[in-house]
C-alpha angles and dihedrals in degrees: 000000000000098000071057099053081042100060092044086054099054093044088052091049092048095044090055086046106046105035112200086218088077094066089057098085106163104354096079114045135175112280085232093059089052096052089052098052101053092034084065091042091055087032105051095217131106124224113259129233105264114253084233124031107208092168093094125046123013106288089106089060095043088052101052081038081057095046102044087044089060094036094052084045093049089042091047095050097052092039084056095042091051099035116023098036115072112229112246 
């Protein structure tokens, strides 16, 4: 019984481990890919280089930094101004 418990455990462990969805390649793809795809294809357009490209370096992460940073400020002041004022 617990060489048993024991094998289920390693094939659970393995199977965390070593998703079969990994072997897949291109047979599976996003479901975003997909849409887009087809959506050029109906379409007849192609989709366009970006102005700016954000996918190398670290503006991408400045950007969403920049942008949780404003949008804590802008959160903090109004939580400050209905809970902690009193009205009057």
């Amino acid at each position: 019984m617990r060489l048993k418990k024991a094998a289920v455990a390693l094939i659970l462990i393995l199977g965390l481990l070593f998703p079969l969805t990994a072997y897949a390649g291109e047979k599976w793809q996003g479901t975003d890919d997909l849409v887009d795809r087809k959506m050029e294809e109906v379409a007849g357009v192609t989709a366009r280089e970006p102005l700016i490209d954000i996918s190398e370096g670290n503006l991408g992460l400045f950007i969403f930094a920049a942008g949780g940073f404003v949008a804590g400020t802008v959160f903090g002041y109004y939580w400050r101004k209905i809970f902690c004022e009193k009205a009057g």
